[in-house]
C-alpha positions as CSV (number, residue, x, y, z in Angstrom):
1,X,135.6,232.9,-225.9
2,X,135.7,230.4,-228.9
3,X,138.8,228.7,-227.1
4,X,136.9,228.1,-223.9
5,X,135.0,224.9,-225.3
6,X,139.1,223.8,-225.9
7,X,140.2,224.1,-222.5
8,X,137.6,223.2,-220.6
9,X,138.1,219.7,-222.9
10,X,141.7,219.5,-221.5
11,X,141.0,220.0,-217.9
12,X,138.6,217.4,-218.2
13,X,140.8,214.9,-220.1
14,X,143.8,215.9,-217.3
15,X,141.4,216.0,-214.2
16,X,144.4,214.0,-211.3
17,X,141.4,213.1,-209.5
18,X,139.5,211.1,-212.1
19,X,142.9,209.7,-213.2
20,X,143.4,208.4,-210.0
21,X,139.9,206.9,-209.5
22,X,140.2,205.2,-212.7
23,X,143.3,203.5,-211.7
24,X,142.9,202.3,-208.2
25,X,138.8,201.2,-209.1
26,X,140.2,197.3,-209.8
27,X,142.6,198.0,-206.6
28,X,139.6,198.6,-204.4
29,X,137.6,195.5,-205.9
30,X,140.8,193.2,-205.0
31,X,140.8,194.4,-201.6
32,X,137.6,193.8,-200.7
33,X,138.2,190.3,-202.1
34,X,141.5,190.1,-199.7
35,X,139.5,190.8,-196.3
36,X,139.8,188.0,-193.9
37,X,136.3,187.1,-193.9
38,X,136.5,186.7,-197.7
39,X,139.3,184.6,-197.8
40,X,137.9,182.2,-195.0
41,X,135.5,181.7,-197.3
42,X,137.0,180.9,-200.4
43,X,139.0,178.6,-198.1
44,X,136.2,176.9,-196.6
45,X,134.4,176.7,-199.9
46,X,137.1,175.5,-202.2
47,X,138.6,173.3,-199.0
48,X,134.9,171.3,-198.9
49,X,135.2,170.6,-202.2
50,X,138.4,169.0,-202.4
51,X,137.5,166.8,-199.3
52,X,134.6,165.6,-201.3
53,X,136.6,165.0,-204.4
54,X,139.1,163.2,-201.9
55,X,136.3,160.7,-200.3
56,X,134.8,160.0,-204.1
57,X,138.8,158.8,-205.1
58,X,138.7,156.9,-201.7
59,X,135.7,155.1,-202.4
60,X,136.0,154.2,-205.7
61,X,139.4,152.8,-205.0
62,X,138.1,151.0,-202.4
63,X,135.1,149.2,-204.6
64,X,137.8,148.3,-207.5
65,X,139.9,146.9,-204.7
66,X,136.6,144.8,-203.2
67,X,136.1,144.0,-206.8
68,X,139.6,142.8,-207.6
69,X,139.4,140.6,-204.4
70,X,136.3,139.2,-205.3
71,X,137.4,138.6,-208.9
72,X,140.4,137.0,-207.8
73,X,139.3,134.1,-206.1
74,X,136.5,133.7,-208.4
75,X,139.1,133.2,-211.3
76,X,141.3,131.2,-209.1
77,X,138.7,128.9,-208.2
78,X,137.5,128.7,-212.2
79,X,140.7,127.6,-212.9
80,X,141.0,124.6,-210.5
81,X,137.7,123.2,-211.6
82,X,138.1,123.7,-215.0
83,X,141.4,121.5,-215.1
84,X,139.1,119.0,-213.4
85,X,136.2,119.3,-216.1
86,X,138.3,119.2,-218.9
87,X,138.7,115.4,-219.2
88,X,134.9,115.0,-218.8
89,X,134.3,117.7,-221.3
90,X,136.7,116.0,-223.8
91,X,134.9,113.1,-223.5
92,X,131.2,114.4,-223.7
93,X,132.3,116.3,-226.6
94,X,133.4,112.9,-228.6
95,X,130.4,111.7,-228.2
96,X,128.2,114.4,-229.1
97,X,127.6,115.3,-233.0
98,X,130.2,117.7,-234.3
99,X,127.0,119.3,-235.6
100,X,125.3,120.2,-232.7
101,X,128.2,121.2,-230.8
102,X,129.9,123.7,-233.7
103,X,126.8,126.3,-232.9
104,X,127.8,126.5,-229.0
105,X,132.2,126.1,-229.7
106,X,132.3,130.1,-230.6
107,X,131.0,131.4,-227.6
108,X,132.6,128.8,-225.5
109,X,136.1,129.8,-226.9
110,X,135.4,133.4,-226.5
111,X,134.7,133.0,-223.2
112,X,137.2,130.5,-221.9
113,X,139.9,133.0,-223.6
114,X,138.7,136.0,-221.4
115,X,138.7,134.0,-218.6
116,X,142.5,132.8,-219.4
117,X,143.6,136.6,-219.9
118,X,141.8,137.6,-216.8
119,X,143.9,134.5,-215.0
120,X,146.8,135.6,-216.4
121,X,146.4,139.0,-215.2
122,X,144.7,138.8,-211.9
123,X,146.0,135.0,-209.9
124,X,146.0,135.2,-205.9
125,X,149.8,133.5,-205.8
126,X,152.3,134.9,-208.1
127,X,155.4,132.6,-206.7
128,X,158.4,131.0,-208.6
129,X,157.2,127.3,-209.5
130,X,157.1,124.7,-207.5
131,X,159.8,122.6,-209.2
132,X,162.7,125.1,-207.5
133,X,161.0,125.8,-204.4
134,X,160.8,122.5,-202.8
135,X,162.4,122.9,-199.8
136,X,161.8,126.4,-198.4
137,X,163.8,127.9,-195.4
138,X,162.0,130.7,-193.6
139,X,164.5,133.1,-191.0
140,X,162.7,134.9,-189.0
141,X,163.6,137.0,-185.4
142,X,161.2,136.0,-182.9
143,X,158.9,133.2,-182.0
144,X,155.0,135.3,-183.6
145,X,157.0,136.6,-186.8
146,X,156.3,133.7,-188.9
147,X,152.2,135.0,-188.3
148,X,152.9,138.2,-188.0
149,X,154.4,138.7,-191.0
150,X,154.9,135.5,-193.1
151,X,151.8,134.1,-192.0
152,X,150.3,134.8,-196.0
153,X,153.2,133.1,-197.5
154,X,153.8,130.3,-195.0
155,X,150.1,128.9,-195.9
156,X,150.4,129.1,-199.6
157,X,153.5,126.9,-199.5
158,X,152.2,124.6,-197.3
159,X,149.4,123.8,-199.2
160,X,151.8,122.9,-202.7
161,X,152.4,119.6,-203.1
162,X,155.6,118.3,-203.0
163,X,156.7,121.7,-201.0
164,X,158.7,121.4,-197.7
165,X,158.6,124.3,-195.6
166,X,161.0,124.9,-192.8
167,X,161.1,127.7,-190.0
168,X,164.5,129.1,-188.3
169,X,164.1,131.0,-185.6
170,X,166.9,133.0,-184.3
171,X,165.5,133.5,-180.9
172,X,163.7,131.9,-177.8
173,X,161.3,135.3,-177.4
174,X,163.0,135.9,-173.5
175,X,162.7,139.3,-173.5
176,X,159.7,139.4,-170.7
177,X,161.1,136.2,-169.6
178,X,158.5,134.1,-171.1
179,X,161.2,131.8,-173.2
180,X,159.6,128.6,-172.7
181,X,155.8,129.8,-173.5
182,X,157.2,131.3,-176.7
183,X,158.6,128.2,-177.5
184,X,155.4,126.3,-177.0
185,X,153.3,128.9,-179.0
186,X,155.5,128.8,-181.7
187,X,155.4,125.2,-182.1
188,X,151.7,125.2,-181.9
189,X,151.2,128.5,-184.4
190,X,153.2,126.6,-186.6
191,X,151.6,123.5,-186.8
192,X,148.2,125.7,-187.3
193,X,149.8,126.8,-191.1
194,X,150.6,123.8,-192.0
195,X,154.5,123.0,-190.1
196,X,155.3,120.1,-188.4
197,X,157.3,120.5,-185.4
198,X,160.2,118.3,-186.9
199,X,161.0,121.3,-189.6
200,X,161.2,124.2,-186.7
201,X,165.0,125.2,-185.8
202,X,164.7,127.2,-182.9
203,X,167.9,128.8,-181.8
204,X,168.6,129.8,-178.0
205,X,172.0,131.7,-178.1
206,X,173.1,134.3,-175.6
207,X,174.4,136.4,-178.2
208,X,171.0,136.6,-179.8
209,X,168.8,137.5,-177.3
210,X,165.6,139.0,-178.0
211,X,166.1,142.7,-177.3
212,X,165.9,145.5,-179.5
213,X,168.9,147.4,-177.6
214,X,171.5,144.3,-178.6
215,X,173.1,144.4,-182.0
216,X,173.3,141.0,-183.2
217,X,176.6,140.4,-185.5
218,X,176.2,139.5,-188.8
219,X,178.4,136.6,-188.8
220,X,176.6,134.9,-185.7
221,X,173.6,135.1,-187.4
222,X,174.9,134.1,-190.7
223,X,176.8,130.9,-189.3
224,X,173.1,129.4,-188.5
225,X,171.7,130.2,-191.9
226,X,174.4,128.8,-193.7
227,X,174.5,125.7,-191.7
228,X,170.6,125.4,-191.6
229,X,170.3,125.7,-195.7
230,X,173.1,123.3,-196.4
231,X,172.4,120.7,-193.5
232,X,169.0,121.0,-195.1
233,X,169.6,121.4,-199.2
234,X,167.7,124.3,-199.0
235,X,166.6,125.9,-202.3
236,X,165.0,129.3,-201.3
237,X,165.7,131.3,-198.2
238,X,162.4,133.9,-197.2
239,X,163.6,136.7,-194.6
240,X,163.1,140.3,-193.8
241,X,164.4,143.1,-196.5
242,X,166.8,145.8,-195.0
243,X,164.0,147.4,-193.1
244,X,162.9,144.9,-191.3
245,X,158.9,145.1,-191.6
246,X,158.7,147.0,-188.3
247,X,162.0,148.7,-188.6
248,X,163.1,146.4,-185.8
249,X,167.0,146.1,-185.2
250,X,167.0,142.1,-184.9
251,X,164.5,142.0,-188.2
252,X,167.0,144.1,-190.1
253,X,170.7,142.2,-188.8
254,X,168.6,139.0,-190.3
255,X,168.5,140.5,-193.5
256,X,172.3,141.7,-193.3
257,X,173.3,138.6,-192.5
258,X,171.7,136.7,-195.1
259,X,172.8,138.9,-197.1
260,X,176.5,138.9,-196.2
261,X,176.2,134.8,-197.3
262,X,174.8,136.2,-200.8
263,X,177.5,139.0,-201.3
264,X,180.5,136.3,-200.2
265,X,178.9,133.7,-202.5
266,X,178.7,131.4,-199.9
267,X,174.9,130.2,-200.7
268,X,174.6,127.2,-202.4
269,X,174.1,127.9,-207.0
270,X,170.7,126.6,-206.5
271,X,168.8,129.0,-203.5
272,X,167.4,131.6,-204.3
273,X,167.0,134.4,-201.8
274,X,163.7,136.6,-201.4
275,X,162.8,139.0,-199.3
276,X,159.5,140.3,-197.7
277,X,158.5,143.9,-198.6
278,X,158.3,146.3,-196.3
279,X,155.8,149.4,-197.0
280,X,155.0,152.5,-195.5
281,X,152.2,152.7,-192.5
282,X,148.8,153.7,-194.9
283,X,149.3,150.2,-196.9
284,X,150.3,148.2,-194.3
285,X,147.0,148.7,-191.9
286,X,144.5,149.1,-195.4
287,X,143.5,145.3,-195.4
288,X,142.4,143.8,-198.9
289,X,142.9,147.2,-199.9
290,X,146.1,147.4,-200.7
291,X,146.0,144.6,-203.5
292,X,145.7,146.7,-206.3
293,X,149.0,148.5,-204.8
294,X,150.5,144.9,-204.7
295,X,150.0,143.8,-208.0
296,X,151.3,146.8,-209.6
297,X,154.4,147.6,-207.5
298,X,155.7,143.7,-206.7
299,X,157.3,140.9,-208.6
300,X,156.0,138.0,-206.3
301,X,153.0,138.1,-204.0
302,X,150.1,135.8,-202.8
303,X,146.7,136.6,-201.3
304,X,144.5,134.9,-199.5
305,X,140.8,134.4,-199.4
306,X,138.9,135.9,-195.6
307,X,138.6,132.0,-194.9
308,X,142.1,131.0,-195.4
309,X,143.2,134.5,-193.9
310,X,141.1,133.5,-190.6
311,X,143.7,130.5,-190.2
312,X,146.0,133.2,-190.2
313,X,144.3,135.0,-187.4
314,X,144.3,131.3,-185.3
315,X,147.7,130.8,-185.6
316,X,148.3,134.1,-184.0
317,X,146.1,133.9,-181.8
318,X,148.2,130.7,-180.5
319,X,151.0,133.4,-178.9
320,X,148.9,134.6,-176.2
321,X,151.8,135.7,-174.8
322,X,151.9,138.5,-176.9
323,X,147.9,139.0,-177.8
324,X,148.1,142.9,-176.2
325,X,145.2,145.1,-177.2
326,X,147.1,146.1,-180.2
327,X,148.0,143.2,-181.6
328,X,144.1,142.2,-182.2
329,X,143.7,145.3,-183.7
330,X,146.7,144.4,-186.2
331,X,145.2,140.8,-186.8
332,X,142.1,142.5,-188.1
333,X,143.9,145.8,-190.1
334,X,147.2,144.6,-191.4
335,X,147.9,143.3,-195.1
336,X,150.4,141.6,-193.7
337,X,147.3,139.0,-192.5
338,X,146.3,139.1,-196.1
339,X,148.9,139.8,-198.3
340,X,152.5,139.0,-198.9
341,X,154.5,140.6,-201.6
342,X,158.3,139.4,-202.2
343,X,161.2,140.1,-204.4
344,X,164.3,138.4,-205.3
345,X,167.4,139.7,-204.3
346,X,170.3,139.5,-206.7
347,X,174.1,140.4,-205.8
348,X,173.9,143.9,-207.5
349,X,170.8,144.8,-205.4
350,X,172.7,143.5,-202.3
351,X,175.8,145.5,-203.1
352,X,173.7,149.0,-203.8
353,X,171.6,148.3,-200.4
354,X,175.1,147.7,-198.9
355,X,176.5,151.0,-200.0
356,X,173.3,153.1,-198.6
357,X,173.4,150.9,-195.1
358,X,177.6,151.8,-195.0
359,X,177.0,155.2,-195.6
């Protein structure tokens, strides 16, 4: 009898069934938690709040890019004037007493030196200088590309001094049979950004028709550009990089062909050769919003202001020919209205771009 406190003490402590219900007790809690209904919830719930997180990123991105556009032009107009006001500052300060003045020179040097690091990190055109790009050539496919695409970069130029900018195109636009209205818009888009039609080079070739199904050959296609950039002492050549914007064939056999002149060293020592940027479809339908994509991932770019952008828009607008309901949504949504961002092709980037297109 005095042992009976003892084993009733061990069938407790060895009881299977409490064993058991003390080991599956967090098994039963986890699979209540892995019911469907509970884990549409946890979806929905944790699936909300990411969206939300999602939007916020969205819209402060957009307000620093609204911001940065805003800024830009601000600084790039501060700039302009204040080369303008500095002779009449120089002057008003020689005849003011050095007195006076010394109380108000600290906070305009403070000043005038944030605004010079701002200019120097935020400027609308980012381009080589003027002095070696003079003469300009820009190849293009298709009578609407130099808008299109170029239209950004065409304008800038044409309003340097001292710049000359000249447009090859290596088609007449027939593809619908429209040859000689492309040929008229184009003249007339052109002289809209700034291009008189003595420095147009259209070419009508049967083996360059406009046609996306017919390969052009690289060496057609180079024999014009070489012929056009030393007939005209060309010192840069603009065209399409090896995707051709729009991934269209005659944009891309452009780029090869220009490129073949670069590889053989047949381009003249002084031309430069620079390429357009092509970018994946969210950038190139965000607007203005891409700039602070543009200034951090490109060497060369300009931007321009709604109001210069809108003579842009007029210029395309000249190829009714080709104004399809699309096409005014593009005028409106692409960067490529806005923006232009460039890099300068050297013979090694040729030769690795060669390798991938060969294999």
């Amino acid at each position: 009898m005095k042992l009976n406190w003892l084993s009733e003490f061990l069938a407790n402590i060895f009881n299977a069934s409490a064993i058991t219900e003390a080991a599956t007790r967090p098994f039963i809690g986890l699979r209540q938690q892995l019911t469907p209904s509970s884990i549409y919830c946890r979806i929905k719930s944790t699936s909300a709040e990411a969206l939300e997180h999602i939007l916020i990123a969205c819209a402060v991105y957009f307000l620093v890019c609204l911001g940065l556009y805003k800024l830009t032009f601000w600084l790039s107009a501060s700039a302009t004037t204040s080369s303008t006001d500095a002779v009449a500052d120089a002057r008003s300060n020689n005849n003011n007493n050095t007195n006076s003045s010394s109380s108000n020179d600290g906070g305009d040097t403070v000043s005038s030196g944030l605004r010079n690091a701002l200019q120097c990190g935020l400027r609308s055109v980012h381009l080589p200088k003027a002095a070696i790009m003079g003469r300009v050539l820009m190849v293009i496919a298709h009578p609407d590309d130099e808008c299109m695409f170029f239209g950004p970069l065409i304008y800038t130029l044409t309003q340097r001094d001292g710049c000359q900018v000249y447009v090859l195109c290596l088609s007449n636009g027939n593809y619908e049979h429209k040859g000689q209205v492309r040929r008229d818009e184009l003249y007339r888009a052109c002289k809209r950004l700034g291009i008189c039609e003595s420095n147009i080079i259209l070419v009508n070739a049967t083996n360059l028709p406009d046609d996306p199904n017919v390969e052009w050959r690289s060496d057609a296609v180079a024999s014009f550009i070489l012929h056009t950039v030393e007939s005209l002492d060309i010192q840069a050549i603009f065209t399409f990089d090896r995707d051709g914007v729009s991934s269209h064939p005659n944009h891309c056999a452009v780029y090869y062909a220009a490129a073949s002149l670069c590889l053989a060293n047949l381009l003249p020592k002084a031309c430069k050769f620079y390429t357009l940027d092509s970018i994946n479809l969210v950038r190139k339908y965000l607007s203005i919003f891409d700039l602070l994509c543009t200034c951090f991932m490109s060497s060369h770019w300009c931007i321009l202001s709604w109001k210069d952008a809108s003579v842009v828009r007029s210029a395309m607008m000249e190829h009714q020919s080709q104004m399809k309901w699309f096409r005014w949504l593009y005028i409106y949504t692409s960067r490529y209205m806005f923006i232009n961002s460039m890099r300068e092709i050297n013979l090694s980037d040729i030769e690795l771009e060669m390798q991938i297109h060969d294999n």
